[in-house]
N, C-alpha and C positions, 0 to 999 in steps of 0.2 A: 672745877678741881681736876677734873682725867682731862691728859691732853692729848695730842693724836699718837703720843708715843706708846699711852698706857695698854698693857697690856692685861688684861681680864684673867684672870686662872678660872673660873667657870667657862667662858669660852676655849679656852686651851685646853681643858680636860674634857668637852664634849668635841670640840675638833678633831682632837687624840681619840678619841672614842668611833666618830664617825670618817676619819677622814686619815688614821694615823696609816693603812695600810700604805696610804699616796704621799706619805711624808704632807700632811697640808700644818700638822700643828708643826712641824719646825719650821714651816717657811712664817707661822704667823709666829713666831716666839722670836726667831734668828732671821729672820727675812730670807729673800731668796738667793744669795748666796751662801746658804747651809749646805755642806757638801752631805749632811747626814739625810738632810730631806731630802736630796735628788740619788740619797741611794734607794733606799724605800722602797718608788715603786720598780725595780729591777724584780727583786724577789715577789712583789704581788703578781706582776703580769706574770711570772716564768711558772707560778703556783695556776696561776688563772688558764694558763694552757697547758700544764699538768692534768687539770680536771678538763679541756677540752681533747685530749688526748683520751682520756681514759672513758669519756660520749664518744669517738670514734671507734677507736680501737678496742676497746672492752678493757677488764682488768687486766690482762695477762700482759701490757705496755711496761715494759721495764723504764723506760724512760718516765712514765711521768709518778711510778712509783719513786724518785728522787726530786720528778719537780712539786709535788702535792705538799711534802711534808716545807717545804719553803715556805709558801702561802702562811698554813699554820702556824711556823713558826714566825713570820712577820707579824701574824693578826697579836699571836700571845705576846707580843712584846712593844707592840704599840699599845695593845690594853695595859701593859704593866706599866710603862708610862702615862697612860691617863690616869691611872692610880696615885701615882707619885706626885701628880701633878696635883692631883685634889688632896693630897694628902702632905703637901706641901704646907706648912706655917702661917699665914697672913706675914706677919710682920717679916717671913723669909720669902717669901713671893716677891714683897713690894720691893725689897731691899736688892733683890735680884734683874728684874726687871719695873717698875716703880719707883728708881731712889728716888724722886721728888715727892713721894707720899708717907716716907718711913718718918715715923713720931706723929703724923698728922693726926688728928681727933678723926676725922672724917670719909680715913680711908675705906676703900670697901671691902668688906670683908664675903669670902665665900660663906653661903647658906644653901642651903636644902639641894639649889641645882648640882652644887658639886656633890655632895651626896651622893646624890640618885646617881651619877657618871661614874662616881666610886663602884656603885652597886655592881651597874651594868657590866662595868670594866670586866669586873674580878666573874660575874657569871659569862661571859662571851670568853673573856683569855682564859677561865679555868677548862672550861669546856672545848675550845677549840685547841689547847695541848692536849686534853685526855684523847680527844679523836686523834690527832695528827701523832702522837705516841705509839697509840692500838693501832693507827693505819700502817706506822711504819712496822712495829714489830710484828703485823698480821702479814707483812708482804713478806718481810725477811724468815720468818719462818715458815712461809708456805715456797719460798724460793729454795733453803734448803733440803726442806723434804725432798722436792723435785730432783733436785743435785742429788741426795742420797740415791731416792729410787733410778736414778739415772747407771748412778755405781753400783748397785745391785744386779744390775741386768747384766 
């Protein structure tokens, strides 16, 4: 029945899951010429040496206080994507990517594993914006303090 074209929405919501910060689920959904997958990892690598900026330099690196919240904001929005993706229809899945399986008796439908990627998604993306939020507005206000006590003096 699945032929080499078919595309799995279990596998596409744990790719997105495991792989969405490198753009790997658009290149397995759109192939590799998806201009949205090879934007991807721009923002993970620039996030990824925000945080090696901030092991050199300590916190007070104004620079990677703008490259950090990137990273988090790529992670949260590749998990809202693997969301979307398992929480995509069956019969709008196949019809999407699948037309040769839409009315079939025998298509496959997502069970348990998409699930669990729902789960995961929504604990990793809820959790990596409440940090990347607090990180941001922790730096922005401890930058203005600085500024104020700066104009006090």
């Amino acid at each position: 029945m699945p032929d080499s074209t078919y595309k799995s929405k279990t596998l596409a919501a744990w790719v997105a899951l495991l792989g969405g910060p490198l753009g790997l689920h658009r290149f397995y959904l759109h192939g590799l010429r998806d201009v949205w997958g090879w934007l991807c990892p721009l923002p993970t690598l620039l996030g990824a040496w925000g945080i090696q900026r901030v092991q050199q330099f300590g916190q007070d690196d104004h620079l990677s206080w703008v490259l950090i919240p990137l990273l988090g904001l790529i992670v949260a929005t590749t998990m809202l994507q693997a969301i979307l993706i398992g929480l995509t229809p069956d019969e709008r899945w196949h019809a999407r990517f699948n037309p040769d399986l839409v009315g079939h008796p025998d298509a496959p439908a997502g069970g348990w594993a998409v699930v669990f990627a729902i789960v995961i998604s929504l604990l990793v993306g809820a959790g990596v914006l409440m940090a990347t939020i607090a990180f941001s507005g922790q730096r922005y206000f401890e930058y203005q303090v600085e500024e104020a006590r700066k104009l006090s003096q």
